[in-house]
DSSP file (Angstrom, degrees, kcal/mol; ACC not computed):
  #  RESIDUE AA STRUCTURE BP1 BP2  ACC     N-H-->O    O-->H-N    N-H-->O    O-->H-N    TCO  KAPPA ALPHA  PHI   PSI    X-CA   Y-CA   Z-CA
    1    1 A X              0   0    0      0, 0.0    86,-0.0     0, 0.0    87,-0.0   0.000 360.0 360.0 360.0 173.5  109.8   43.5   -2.3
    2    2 A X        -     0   0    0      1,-0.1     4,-0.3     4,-0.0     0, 0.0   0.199 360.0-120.8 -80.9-150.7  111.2   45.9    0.3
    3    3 A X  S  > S+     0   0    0      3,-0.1     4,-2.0     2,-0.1    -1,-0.1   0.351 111.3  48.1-102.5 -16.3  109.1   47.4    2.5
    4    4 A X  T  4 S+     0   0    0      2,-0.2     4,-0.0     3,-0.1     0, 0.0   0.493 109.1  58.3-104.7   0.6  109.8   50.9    1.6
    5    5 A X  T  > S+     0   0    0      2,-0.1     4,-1.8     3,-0.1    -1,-0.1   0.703 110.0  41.7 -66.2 -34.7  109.3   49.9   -1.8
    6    6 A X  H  > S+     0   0    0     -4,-0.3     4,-4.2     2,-0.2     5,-0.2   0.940 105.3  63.4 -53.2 -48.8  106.0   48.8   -0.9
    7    7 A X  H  X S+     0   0    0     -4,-2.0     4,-1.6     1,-0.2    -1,-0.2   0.838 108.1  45.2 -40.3 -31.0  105.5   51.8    1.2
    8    8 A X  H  > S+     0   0    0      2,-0.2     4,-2.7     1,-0.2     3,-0.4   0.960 108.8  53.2 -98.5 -44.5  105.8   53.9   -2.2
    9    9 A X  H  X S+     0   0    0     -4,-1.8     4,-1.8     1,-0.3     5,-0.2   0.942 111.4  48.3 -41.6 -52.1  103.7   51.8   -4.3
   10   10 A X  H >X S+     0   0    0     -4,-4.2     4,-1.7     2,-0.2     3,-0.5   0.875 107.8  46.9 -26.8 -58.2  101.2   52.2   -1.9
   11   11 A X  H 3< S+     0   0    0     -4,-1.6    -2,-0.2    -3,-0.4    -1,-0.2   0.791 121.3  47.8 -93.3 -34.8  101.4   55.8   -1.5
   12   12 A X  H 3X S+     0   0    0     -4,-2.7     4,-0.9     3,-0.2     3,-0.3   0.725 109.6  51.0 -57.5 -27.1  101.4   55.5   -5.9
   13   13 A X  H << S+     0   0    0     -4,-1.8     4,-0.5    -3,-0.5    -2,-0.2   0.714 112.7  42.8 -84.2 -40.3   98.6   53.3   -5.9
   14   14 A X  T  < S+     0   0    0     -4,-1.7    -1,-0.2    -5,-0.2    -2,-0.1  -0.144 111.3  56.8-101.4  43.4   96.3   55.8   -3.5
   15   15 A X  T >> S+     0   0    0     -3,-0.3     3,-3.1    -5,-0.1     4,-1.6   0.365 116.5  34.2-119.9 -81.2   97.5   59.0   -5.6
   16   16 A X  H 3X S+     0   0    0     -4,-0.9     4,-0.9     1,-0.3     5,-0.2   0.672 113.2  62.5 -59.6 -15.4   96.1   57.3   -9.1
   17   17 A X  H 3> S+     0   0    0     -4,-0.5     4,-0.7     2,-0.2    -1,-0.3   0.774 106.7  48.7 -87.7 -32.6   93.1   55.6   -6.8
   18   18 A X  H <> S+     0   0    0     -3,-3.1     4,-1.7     2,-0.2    -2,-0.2   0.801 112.0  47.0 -73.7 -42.1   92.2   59.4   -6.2
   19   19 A X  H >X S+     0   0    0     -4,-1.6     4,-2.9     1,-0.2     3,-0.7   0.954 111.1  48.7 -62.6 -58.0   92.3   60.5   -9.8
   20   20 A X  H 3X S+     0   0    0     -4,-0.9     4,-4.4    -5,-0.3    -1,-0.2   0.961 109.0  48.6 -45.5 -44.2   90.6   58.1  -10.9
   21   21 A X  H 3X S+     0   0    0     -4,-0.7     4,-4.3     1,-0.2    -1,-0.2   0.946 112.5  49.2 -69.1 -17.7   88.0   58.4   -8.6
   22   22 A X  H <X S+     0   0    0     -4,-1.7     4,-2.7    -3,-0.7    -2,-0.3   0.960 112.4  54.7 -78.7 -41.0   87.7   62.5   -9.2
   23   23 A X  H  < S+     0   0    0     -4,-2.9    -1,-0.2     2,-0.2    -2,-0.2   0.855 109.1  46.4 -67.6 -29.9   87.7   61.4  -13.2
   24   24 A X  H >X S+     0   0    0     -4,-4.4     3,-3.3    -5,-0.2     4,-0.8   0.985 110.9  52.9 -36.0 -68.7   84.7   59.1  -12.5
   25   25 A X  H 3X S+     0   0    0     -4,-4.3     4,-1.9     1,-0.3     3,-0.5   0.775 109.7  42.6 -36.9 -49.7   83.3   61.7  -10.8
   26   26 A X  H 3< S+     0   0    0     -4,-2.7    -1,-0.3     1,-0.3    -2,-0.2   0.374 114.8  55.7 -96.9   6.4   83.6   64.2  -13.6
   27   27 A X  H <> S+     0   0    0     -3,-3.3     4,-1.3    -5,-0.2    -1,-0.3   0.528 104.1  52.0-100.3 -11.2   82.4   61.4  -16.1
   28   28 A X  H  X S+     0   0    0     -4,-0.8     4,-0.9    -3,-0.5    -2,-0.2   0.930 111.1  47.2 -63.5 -85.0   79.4   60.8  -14.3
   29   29 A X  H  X S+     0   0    0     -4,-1.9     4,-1.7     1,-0.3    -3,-0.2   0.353 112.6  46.7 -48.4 -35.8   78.7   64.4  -14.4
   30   30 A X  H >> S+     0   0    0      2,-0.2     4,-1.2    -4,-0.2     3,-0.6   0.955 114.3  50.0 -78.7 -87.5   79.5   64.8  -18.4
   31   31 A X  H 3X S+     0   0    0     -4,-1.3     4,-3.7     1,-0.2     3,-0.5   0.799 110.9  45.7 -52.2 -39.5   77.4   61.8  -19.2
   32   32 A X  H 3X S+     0   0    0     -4,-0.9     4,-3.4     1,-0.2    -2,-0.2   0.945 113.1  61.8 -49.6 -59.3   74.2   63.1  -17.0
   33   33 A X  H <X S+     0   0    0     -4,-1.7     4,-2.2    -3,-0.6    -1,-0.2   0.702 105.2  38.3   3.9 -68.7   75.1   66.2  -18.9
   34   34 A X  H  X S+     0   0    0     -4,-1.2     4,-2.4    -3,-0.5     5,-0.3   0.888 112.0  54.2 -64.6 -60.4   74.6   65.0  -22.1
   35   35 A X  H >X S+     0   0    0     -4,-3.7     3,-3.2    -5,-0.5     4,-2.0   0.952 104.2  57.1 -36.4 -74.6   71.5   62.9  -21.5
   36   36 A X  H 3X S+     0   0    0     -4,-3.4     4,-3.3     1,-0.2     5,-0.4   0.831 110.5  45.3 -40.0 -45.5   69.7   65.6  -20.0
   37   37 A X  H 3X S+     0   0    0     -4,-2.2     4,-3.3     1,-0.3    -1,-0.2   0.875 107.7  50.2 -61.4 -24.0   70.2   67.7  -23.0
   38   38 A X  H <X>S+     0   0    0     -3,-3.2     4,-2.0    -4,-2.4     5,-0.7   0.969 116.6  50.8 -72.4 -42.0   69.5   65.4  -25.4
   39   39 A X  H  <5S+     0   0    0     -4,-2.0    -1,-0.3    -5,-0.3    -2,-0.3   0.867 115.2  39.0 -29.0 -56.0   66.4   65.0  -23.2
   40   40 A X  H  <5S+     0   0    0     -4,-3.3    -1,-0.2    -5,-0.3    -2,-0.2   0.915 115.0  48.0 -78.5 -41.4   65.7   68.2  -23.0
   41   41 A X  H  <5S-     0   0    0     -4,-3.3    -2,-0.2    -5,-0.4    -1,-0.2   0.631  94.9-141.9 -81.5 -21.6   66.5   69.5  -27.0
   42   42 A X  T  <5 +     0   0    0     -4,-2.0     2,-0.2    -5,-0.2    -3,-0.1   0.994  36.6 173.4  48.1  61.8   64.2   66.2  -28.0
   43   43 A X      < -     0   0    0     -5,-0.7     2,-0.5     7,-0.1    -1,-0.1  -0.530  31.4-129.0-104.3 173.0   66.7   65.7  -30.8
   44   44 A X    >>  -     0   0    0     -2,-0.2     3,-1.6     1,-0.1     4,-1.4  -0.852   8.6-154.3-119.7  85.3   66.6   62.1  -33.4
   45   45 A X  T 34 S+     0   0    0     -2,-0.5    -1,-0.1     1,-0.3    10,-0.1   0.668  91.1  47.1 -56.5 -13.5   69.8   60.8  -33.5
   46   46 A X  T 34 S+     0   0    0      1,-0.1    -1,-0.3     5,-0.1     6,-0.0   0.792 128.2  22.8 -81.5 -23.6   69.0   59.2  -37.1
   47   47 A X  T <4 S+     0   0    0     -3,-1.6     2,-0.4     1,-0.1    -2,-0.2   0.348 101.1  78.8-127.5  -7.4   67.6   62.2  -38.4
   48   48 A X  S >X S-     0   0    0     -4,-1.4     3,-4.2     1,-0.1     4,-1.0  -0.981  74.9-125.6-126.2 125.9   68.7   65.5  -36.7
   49   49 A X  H 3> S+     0   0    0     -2,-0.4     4,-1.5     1,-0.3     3,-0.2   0.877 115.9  48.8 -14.1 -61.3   72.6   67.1  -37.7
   50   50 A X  H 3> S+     0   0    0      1,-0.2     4,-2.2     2,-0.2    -1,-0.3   0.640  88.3  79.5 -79.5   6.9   73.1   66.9  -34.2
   51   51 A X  H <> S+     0   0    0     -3,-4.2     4,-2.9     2,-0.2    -6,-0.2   0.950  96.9  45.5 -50.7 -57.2   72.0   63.5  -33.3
   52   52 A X  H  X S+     0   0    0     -4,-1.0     4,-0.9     1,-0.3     5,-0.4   0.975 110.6  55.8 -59.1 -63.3   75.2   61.8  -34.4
   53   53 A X  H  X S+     0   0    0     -4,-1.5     4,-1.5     1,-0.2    -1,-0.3   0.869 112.9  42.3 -41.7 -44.2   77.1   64.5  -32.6
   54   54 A X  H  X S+     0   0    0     -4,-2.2     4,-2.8     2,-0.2    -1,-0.2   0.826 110.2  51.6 -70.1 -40.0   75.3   63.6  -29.5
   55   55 A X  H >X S+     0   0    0     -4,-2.9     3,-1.1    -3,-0.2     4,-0.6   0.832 111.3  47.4 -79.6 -91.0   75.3   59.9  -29.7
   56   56 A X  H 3X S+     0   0    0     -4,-0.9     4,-1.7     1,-0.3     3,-0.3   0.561 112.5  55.0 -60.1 -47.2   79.4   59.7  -30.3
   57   57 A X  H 3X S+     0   0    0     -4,-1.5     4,-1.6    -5,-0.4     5,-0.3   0.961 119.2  33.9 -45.1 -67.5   79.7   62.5  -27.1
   58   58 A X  H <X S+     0   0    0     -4,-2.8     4,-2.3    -3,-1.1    -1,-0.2   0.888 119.2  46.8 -69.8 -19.5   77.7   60.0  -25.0
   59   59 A X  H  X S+     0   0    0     -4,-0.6     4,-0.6    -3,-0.3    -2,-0.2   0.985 120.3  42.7 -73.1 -57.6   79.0   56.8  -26.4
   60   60 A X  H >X S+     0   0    0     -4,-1.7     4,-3.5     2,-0.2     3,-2.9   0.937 113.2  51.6   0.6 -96.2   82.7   58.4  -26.1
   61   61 A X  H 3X S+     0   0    0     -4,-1.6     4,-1.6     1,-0.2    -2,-0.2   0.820 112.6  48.6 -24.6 -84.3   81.9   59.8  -22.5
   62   62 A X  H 3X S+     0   0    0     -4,-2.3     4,-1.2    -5,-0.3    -1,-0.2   0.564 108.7  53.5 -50.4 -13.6   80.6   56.1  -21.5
   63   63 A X  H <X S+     0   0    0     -3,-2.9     4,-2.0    -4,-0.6    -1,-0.2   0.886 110.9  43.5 -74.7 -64.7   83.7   54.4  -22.9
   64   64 A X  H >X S+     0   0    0     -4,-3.5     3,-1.2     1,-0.2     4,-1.1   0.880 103.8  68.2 -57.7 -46.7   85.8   56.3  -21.1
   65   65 A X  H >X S+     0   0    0     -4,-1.6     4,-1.5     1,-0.3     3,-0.6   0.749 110.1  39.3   2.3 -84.6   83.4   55.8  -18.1
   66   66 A X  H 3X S+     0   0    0     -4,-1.2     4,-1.6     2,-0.2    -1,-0.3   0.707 106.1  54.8  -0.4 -76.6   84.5   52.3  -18.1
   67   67 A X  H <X S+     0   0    0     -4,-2.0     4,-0.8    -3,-1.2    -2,-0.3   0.733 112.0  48.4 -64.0 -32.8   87.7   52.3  -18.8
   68   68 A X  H <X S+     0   0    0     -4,-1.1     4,-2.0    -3,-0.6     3,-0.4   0.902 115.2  45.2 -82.4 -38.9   88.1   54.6  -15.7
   69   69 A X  H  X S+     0   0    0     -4,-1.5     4,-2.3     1,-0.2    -2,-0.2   0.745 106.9  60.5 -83.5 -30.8   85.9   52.3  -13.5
   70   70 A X  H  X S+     0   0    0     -4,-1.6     4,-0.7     1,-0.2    -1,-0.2   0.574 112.8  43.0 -75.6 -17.4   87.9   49.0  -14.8
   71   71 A X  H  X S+     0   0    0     -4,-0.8     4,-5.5    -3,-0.4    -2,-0.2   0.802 105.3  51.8-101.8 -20.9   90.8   50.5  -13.4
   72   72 A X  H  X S+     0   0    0     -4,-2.0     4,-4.2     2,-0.2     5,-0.3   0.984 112.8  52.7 -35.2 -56.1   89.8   51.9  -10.2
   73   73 A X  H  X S+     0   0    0     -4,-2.3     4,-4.1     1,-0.2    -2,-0.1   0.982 116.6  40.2 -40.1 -52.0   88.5   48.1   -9.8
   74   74 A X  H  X S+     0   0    0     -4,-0.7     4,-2.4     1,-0.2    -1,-0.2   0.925 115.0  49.8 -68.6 -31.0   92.3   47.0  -10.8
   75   75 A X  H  X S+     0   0    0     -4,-5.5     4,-1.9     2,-0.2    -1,-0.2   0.980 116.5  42.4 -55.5 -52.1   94.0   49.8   -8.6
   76   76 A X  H  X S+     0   0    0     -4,-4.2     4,-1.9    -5,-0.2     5,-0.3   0.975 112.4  54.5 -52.9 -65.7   91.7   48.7   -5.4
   77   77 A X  H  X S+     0   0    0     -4,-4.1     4,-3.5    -5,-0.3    -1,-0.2   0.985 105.6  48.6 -19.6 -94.9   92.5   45.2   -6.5
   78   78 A X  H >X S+     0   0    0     -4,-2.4     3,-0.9     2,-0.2     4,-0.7   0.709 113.9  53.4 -13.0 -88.5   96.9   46.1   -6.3
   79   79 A X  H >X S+     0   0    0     -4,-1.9     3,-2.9     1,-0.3     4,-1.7   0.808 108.2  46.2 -17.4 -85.9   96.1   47.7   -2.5
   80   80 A X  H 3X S+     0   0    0     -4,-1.9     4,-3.0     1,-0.3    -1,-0.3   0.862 113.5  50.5 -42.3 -52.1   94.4   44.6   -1.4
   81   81 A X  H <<>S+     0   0    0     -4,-3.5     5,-1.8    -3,-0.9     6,-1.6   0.748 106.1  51.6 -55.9 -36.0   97.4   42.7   -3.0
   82   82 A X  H X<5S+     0   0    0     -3,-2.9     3,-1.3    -4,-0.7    -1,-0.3   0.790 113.4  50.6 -82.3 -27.5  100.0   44.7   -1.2
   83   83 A X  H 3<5S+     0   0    0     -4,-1.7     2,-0.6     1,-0.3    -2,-0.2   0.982 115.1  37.8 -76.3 -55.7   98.0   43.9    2.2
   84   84 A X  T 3<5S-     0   0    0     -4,-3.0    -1,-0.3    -5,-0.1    -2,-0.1   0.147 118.7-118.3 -79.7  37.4   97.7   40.4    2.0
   85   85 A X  T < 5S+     0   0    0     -3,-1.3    -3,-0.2    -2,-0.6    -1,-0.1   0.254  83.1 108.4  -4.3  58.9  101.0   40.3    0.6
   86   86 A X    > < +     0   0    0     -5,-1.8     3,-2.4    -8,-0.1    -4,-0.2   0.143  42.8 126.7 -94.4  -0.4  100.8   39.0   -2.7
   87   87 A X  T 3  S+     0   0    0     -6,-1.6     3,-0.1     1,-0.2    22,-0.1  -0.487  71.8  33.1 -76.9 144.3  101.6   42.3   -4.8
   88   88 A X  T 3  S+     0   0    0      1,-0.4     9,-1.3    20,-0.2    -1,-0.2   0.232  87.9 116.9  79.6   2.2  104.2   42.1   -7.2
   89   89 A X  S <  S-     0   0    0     -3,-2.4     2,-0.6     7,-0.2    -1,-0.4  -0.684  72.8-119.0 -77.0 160.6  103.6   37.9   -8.2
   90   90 A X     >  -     0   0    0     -2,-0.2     4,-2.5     6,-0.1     5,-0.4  -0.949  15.9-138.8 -96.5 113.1  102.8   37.8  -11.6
   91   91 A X  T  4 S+     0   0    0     18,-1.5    19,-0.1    -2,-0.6    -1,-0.1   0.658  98.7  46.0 -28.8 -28.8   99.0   36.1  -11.8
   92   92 A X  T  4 S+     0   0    0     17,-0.3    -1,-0.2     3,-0.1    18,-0.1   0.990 131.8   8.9 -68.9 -76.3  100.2   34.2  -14.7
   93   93 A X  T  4 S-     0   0    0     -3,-0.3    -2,-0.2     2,-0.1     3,-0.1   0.732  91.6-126.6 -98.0 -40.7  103.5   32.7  -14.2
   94   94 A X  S  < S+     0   0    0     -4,-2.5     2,-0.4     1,-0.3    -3,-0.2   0.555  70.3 122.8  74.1  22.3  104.0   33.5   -9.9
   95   95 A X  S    S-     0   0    0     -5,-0.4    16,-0.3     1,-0.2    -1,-0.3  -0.675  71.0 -78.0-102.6-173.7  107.0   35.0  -10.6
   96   96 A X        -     0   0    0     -2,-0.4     2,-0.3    -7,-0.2    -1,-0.2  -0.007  25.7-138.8 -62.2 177.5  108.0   38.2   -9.8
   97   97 A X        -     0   0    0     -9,-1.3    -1,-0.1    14,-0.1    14,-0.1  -0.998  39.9-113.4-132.8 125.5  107.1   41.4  -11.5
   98   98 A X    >>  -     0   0    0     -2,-0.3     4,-1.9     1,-0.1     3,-1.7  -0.030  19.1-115.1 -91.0 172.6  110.2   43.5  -11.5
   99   99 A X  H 3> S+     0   0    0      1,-0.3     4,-1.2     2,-0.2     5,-0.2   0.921 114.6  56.1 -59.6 -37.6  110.4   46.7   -9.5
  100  100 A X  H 3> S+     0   0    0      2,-0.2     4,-1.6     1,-0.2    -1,-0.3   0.655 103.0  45.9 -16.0 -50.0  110.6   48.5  -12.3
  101  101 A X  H <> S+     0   0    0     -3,-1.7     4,-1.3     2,-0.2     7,-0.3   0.546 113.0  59.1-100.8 -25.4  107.3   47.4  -14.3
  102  102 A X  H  < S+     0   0    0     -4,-1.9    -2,-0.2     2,-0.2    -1,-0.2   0.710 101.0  51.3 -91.3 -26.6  105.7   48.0  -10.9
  103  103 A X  H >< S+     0   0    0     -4,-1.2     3,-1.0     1,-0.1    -2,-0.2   0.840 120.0  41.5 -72.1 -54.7  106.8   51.9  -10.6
  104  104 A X  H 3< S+     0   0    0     -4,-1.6     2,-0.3     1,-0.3    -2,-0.2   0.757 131.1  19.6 -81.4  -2.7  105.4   52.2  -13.8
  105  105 A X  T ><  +     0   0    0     -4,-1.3     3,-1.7     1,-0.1    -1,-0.3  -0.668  67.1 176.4-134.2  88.6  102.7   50.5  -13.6
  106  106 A X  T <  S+     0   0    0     -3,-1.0   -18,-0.1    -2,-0.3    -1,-0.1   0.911  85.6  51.4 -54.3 -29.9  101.6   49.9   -9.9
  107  107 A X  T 3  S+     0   0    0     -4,-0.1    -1,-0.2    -3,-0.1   -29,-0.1   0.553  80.2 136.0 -85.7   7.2   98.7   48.2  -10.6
  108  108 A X    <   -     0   0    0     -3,-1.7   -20,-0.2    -7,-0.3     3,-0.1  -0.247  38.0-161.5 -48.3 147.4  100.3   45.4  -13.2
  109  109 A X        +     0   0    0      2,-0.1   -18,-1.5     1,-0.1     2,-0.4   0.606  64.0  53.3 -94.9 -46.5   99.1   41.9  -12.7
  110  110 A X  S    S-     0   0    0      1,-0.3     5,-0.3   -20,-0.2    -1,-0.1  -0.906  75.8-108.9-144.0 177.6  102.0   40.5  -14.5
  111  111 A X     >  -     0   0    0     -2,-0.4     4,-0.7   -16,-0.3    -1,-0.3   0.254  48.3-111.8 -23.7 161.8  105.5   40.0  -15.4
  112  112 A X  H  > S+     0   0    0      2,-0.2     4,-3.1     1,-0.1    -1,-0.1   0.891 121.0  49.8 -56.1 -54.3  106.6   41.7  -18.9
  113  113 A X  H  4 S+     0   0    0      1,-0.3    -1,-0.1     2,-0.2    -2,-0.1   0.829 113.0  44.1 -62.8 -31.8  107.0   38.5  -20.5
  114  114 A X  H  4 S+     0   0    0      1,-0.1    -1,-0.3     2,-0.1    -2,-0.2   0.842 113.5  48.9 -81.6 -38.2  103.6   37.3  -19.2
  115  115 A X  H  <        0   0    0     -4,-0.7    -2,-0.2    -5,-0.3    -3,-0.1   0.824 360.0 360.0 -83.0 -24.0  101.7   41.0  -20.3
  116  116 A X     <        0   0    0     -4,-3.1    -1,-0.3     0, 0.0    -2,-0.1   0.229 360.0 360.0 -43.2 360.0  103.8   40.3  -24.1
């Protein structure tokens, strides 16, 4: 890749690395959130109306939790990739990953054909 095509992945890669990290943040905060009350309100999730409601919020809230943390991991991962300059092989196959599939997805690991 070019080098001022890297230069913009990068600068894509630590934009979404930022989000991400402020949406952790604000999914820690929602799931502590939620414990404590259920903590606090001493509710039965088999037995109280709101139980159910409370377990899907935190089970929800902890999915997403996840899912935001398994892509930080993959974004940090990308960054590394572009320094030691391996970003844009496909993991799979080694061939390239086109520039395309790499705007829209900076952090892809591989080719189309590979991700298919």
């Amino acid at each position: 890749m070019a080098r001022a095509d890297l230069a913009e992945l990068r600068g894509l890669l630590e934009a979404d690395r930022e989000r991400t990290r402020d949406l952790i943040s604000a999914l820690t905060g929602n799931f502590s959130s939620i414990v404590e009350a259920a903590r606090l309100t001493a509710t039965d999730d088999e037995h109280d109306p709101e139980g159910a409601t409370i377990a899907f919020e935190r089970s929800q809230t902890s999915a997403l939790l996840l899912a935001a943390t398994t892509h930080l991991a993959d974004v940090d991962l990308a960054l590394e990739r572009i320094t030691n300059g391996t970003h844009g092989q496909c993991e799979r196959c080694a061939q390239s990953i086109s520039p395309e599939r790499l705007l829209a997805r900076p952090a892809a690991r591989t080719c189309i054909t590979c991700a298919s």
